[in-house]
C-alpha positions as CSV (number, residue, x, y, z in Angstrom):
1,X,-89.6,-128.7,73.7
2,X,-86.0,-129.1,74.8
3,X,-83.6,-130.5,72.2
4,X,-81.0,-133.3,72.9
5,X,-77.4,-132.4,71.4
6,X,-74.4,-135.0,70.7
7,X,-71.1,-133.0,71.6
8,X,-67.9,-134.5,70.4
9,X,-64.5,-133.6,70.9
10,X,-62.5,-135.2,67.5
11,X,-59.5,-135.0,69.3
12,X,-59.9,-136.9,72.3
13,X,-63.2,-139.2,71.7
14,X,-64.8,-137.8,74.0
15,X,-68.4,-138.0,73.5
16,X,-71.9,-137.0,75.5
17,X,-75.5,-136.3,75.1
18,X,-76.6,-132.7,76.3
19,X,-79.8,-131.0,76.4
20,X,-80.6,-127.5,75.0
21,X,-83.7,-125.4,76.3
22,X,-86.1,-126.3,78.5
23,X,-90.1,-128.1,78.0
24,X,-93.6,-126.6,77.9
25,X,-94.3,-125.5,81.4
26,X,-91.0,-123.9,82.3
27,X,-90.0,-122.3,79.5
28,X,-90.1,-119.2,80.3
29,X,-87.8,-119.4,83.5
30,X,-85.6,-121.9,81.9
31,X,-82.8,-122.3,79.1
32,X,-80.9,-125.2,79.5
33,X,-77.3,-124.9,77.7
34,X,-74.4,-125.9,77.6
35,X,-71.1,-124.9,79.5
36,X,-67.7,-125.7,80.4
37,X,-66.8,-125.5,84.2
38,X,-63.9,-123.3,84.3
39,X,-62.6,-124.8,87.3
40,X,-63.2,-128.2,86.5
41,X,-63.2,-128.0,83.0
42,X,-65.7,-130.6,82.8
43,X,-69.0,-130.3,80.2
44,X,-72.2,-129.3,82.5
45,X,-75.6,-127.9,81.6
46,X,-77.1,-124.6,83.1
47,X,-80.1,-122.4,83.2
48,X,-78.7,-119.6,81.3
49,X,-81.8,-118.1,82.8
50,X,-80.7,-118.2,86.3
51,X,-79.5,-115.0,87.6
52,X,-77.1,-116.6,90.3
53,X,-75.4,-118.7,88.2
54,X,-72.3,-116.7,88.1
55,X,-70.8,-116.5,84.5
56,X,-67.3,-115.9,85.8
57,X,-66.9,-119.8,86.6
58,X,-68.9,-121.2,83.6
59,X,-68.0,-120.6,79.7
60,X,-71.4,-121.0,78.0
61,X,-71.7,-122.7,74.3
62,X,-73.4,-119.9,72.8
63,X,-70.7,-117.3,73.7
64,X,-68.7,-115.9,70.5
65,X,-65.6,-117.4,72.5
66,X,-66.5,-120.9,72.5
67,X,-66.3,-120.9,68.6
68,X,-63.7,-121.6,66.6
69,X,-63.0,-122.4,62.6
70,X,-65.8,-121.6,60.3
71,X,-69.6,-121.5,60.6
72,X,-71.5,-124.7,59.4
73,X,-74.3,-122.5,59.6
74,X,-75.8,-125.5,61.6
75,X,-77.5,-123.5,64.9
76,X,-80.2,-124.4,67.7
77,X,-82.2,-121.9,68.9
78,X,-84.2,-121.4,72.1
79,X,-85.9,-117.8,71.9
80,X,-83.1,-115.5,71.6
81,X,-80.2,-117.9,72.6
82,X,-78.8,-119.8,69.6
């Protein structure tokens, strides 16, 4: 099963409930995560998964990029995509 995650942004307030992975009978073809819309720069969720999403307009949450300060360690994973 999918996972429902709370993002927060301390510095603004804002706040939103995204999901993570995907359910029983897709998940194979699916991996809900995640992403900022680089043009937009709103908070979206994609199908990692999807080979024409194109990765140039979309910054995905489990990218190295996307982190910053230290590792709480605290991760959710979906097969190989944390």
């Amino acid at each position: 099963m999918g996972t429902l995650l709370r993002a927060v942004c301390n510095k603004c307030g804002y706040s939103n409930t995204v999901n993570f992975g995907a359910g029983m009978l897709n998940f194979t073809e699916v991996c809900n995560v995640p992403v900022i819309n680089k043009k937009s720069g709103k908070l979206e969720i994609k199908n990692i998964l999807d080979k024409d999403i194109s990765k140039k307009n979309y910054s995905f949450y489990n990218e190295p990029e996307m982190y910053q300060g230290e590792d709480s360690g605290k991760r959710h994973q979906w097969g190989d995509i944390f």
